[in-house]
N, C-alpha and C positions, 0 to 999 in steps of 0.2 A: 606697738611698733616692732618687726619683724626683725632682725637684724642675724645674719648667715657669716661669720668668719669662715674662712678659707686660706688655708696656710698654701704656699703655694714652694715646691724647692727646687730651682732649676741647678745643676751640676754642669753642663756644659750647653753654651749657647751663639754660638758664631763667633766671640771672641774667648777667650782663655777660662775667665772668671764671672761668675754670676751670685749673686749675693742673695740670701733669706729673703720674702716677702713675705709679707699678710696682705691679704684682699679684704676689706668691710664692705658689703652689700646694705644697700637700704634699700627696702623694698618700695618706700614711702616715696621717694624723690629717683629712685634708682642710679644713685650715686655710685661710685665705683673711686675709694679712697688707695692709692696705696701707698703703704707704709714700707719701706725698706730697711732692711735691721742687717749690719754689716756684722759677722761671728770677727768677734778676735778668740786664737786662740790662747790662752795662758797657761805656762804650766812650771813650776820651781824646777831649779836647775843650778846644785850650787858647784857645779866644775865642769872644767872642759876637757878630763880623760873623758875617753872613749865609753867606758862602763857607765859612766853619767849622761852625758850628752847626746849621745847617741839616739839612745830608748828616748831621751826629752825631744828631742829633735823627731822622733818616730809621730811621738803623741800629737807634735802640732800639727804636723804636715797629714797625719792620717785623720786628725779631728776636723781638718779644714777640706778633707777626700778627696788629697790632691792623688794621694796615691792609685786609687782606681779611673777619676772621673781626666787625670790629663798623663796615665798610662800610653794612649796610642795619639792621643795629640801631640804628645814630644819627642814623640820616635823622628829623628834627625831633623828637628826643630834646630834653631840658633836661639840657646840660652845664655845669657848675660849677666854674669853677675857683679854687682854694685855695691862692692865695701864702701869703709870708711878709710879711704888711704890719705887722710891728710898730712901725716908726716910720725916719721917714726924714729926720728931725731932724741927725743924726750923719751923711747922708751914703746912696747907696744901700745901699752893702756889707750893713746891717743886714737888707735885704730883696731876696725873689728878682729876679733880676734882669729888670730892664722888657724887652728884647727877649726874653727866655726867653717872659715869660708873652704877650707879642705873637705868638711865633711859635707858641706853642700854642693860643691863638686862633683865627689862621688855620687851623691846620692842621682844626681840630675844625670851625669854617667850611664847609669844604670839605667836609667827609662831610656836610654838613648839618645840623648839630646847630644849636640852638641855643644859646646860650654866655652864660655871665654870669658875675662873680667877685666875691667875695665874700670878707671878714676881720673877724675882729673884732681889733682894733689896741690895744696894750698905750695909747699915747696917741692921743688924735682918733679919727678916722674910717677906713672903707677909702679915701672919697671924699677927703679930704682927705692921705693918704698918694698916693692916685695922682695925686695935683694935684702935688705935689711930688717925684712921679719922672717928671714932665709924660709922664701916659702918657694923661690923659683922652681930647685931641684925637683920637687914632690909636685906641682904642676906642671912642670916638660913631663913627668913622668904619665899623668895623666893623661897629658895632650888636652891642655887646657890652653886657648891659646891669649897673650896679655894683648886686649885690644887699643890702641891708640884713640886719647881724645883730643886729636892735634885738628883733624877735619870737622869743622862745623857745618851747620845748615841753619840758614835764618829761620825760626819758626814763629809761628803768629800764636800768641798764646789771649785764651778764651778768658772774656776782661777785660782785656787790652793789653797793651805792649807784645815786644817781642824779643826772643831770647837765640841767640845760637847757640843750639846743642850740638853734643856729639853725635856725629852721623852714626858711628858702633852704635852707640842708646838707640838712635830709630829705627838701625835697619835689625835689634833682633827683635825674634818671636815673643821672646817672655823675658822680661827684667826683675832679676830678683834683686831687692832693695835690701842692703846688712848694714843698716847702723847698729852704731855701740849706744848705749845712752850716757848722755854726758850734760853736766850744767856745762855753762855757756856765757862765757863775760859779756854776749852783747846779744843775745837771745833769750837769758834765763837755762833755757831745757833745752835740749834738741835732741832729734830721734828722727822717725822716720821722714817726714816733709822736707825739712832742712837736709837731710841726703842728700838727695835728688838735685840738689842746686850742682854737687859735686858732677852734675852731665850736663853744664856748662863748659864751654872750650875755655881751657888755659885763662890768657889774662882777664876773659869775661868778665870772670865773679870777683876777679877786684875793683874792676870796671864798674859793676852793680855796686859793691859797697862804695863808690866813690860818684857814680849817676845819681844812685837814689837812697842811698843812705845820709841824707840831711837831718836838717830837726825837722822833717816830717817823716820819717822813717817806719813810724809808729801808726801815721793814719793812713787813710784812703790813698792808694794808689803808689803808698813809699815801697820800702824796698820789701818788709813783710809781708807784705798785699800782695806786690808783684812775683815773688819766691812762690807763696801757696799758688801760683796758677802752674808751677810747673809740671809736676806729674800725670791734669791732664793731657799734656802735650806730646806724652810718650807711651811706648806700647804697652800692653798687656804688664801688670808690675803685680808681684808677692814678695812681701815685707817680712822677713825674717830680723829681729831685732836682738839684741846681743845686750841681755842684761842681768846677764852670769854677773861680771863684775863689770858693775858703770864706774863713771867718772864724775865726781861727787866737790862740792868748794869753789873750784874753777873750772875752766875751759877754755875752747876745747881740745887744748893740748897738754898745758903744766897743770890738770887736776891732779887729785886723790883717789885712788881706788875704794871703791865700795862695793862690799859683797852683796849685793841685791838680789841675785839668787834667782833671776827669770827668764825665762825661755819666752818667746811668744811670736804666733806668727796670725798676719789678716793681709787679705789682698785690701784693703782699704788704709792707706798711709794715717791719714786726718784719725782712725777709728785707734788702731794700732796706740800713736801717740796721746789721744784723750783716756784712753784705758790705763798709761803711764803717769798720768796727770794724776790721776786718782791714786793708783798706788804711791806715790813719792808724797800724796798730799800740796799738789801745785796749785795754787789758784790759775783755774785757764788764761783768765782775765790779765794775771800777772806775767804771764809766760805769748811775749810780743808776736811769736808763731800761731801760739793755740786762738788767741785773743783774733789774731786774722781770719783765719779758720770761722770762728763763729760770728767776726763781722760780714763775712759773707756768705752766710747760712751755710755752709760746704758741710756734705754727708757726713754722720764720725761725730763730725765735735760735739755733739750732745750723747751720754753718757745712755738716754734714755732710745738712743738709735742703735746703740750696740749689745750685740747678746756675748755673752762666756760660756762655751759649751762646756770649758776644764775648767780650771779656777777662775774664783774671779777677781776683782782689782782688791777688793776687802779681804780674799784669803791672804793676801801676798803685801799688803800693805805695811810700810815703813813707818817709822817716825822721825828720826833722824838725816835726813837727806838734805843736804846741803847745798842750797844753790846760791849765787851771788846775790849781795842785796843789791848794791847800786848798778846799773851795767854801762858799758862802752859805748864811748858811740858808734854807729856804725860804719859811718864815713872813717875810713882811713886818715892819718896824717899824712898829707902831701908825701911830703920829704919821704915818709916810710914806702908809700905806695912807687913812688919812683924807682928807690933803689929795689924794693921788693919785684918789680917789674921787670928791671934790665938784668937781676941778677935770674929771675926767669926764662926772661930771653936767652941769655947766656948759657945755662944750663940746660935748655930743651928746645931750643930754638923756634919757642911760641910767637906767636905776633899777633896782634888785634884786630880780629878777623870784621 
């Protein structure tokens, strides 16, 4: 029996990003199998001066050929970028870190795009979280502009349900996704997937942890299920992940810092976070995100889908990483979700759209 591999590598193809394939041929039945293999990149990275970061930030973005192949596709594009601005009350650790999302500014700068960033923030503002990792001054200086997630749009998300996102997330070109890594009192891990909820409007996503965060949370259709449908929902996304120093013990705001030491970037969110799996030593199955992810076959979460073109999850692998043993629930406390709400209101003048 004949059998003809054919590696196959598209670089740009009518949307942003296009991922590795293999074709298998059988000559016997003339099947036509394909296999799709998502690149994460990985590469160590234990600071974030500029002499370190930098070149680490070079390596991934040039291993993933963003640099040549979306060159002229983001000459005055609208780039969007999507920290982690959940609140910087406790400190930055909580949130991706202020030179990361600087240095991915510029870089996008340069090809010409234009740039804006954008959060919706567990407390306050995105505006008022960048006031407080003093990053405004150094982005007016850019002309980077802070986009508002106050305006939603109903969307139908694939699966079922349906979610209002930020209209900034849908109307740009290309989403770049900065989570930090962090354990997670009511997730275990969270990383790139779990982001993405953050381009939910305002009271939304308390709204979810309080719809569909019950004691079914965990299975078919709860609020974990429902979460992973988000990112197809939105445009073209590169996951740049921030795991210089994670957040290690708790989450995702009062952890511990942990020198993890990793740079890593994949247009596939689900691939990105199962490649972290591996290095922290997670059981996926343990970790209510990743466990969703592969109860519903979604690209990425199997280990044997993703390739390392720089390191790979064994060069950079931890022992010590500490995530929650028991977790939260999801659903909020009443009482907390209330006043958490009006004091929302109050301070941003959100409402439940």
């Amino acid at each position: 029996m004949l059998y003809i591999l054919v590696l196959i590598h598209v670089k740009y193809v009518g949307s942003l990003f296009v991922t590795s394939s293999e074709i298998l041929l059988n000559d016997k039945n003339c099947q036509i199998m394909l296999k799709k293999i998502s690149p994460v990149a990985l590469t160590a990275c234990s600071a974030y001066d500029k002499q370190t970061l930098l070149p680490a930030l070079d390596r991934v973005l040039k291993t993933l050929e963003l640099s040549t192949s979306l060159s002229t596709s983001l000459r005055s594009s609208v780039v969007l970028l999507k920290p982690n601005l959940i609140s910087a009350k406790a400190g930055p650790l909580a949130c991706t870190e202020g030179t990361l999302i600087l240095a991915m500014a510029r870089w996008f700068i340069d090809q010409g795009a234009r740039v804006g960033i954008g959060d919706s923030p567990a407390f306050g503002t995105a505006l008022s979280v960048l006031k407080n990792l003093n990053l405004l001054d150094e982005l007016a200086r850019l002309g980077v502009q802070i986009r508002s997630f106050k305006q939603g749009v109903p969307t139908e998300l694939a699966g079922g349900g349906q979610a209002v996102l930020a209209r900034a997330a849908l109307e740009c070109d290309l989403l770049v996704n900065m989570p930090r890594v962090k354990a997670h009192v009511q997730a275990r891990l969270t990383m790139s997937v779990k982001n993405y909820f953050g381009c939910l409007v305002g009271l939304r996503k308390a709204w979810w942890h309080m719809a569909h965060g019950g004691t079914k949370s965990h299975e078919k259709d709860g609020f974990f299920d429902r979460l992973i449908r988000i990112p197809a929902a939105l445009p073209s996304s590169l996951n740049i992940i921030d795991g210089i120093v994670a957040m290690h013990k708790s989450g995702p705001i009062n952890g511990t810092p942990y020198p993890l030491s990793v740079l890593a970037a994949s247009t596939n969110a689900v691939a990105a976070d199962r490649a972290f799996h591996a290095i922290l030593r997670v059981d996926p199955q343990d970790s209510p995100l990743m466990a969703a992810c592969q109860r519903a076959h979604m690209h990425g979460a199997a280990l044997s889908q993703l390739s390392f073109p720089l390191a790979t999850p064994e060069d950079l692998q931890v022992n010590d990483f500490q995530v929650p043993g028991t977790l939260n629930p999801v659903r909020f406390n009443p009482f907390r979700f209330l006043k958490s709400s009006a004091r929302r209101v109050f301070m941003s003048n959100d409402r439940l759209l």
